[in-house]
C-alpha positions in Angstrom: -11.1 5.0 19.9 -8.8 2.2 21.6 -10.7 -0.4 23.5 -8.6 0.1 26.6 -9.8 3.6 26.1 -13.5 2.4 25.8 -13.2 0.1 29.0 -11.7 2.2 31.1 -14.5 5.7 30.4 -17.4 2.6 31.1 -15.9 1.5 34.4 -15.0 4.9 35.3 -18.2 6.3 34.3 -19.9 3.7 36.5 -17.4 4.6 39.4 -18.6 8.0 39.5 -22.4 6.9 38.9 -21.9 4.7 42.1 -24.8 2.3 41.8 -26.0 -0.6 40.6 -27.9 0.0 37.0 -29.3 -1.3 34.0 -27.3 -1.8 31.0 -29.8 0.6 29.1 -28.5 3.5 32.1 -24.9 2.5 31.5 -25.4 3.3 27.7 -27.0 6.4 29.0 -23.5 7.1 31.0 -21.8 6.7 28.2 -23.4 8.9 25.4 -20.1 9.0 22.8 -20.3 5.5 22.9 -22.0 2.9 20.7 -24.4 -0.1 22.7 -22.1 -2.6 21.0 -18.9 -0.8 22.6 -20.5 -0.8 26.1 -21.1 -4.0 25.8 -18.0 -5.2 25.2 -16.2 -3.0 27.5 -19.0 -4.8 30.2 -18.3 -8.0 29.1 -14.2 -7.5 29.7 -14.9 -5.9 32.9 -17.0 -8.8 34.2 -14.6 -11.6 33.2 -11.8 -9.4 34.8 -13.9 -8.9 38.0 -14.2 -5.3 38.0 -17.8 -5.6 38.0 -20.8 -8.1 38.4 -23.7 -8.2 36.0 -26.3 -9.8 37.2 -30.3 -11.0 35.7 -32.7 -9.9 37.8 -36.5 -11.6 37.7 -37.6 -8.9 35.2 -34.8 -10.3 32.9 -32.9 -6.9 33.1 -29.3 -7.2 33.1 -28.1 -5.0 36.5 -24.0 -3.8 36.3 -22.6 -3.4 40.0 -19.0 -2.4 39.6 -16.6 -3.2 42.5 -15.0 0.0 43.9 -10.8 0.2 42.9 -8.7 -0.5 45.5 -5.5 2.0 46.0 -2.3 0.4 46.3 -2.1 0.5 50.2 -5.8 -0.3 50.2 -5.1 -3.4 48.4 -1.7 -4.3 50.7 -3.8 -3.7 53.8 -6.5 -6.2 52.5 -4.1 -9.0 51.3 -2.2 -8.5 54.9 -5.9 -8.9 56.7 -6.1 -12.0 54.8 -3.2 -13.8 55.3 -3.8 -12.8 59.1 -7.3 -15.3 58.8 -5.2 -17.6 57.3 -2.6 -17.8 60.3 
């Protein structure tokens, strides 16, 4: 399997799951996949902020993935912002 193809069934997997959740429950999302490719594919997706992975007190790692923004969605947004800016 292609690591594109890896990265893109964890953060669509955690799209439809549509929660914050442990790194053990992402595995769980992702039963064709080895912990070692969910990893990385986490790993790429937090560097490329598409999601946030956080430590929480308990020293459990929490995944929050940021919704994808349509085309339009993502043109209205940058227009709002330049609007601030002005």
């Amino acid at each position: 399997m292609q690591v594109s193809t890896i990265i893109e069934r964890v953060h669509q997997a955690l799209e439809e799951h549509g929660r914050d959740c442990s790194m053990e429950e992402v595995v769980g999302l992702c039963p064709d996949l080895t912990w070692n490719q969910v990893y990385l594919a986490i790993d790429y997706l937090s560097k490329t902020g598409r999601v946030r992975v956080t430590l929480d007190p308990d020293r459990t790692y929490t995944v929050q993935v940021y919704p994808v923004l349509s085309d339009t969605a993502r043109a209205s947004s940058r227009q709002e912002q330049m609007q601030k800016v002005v």
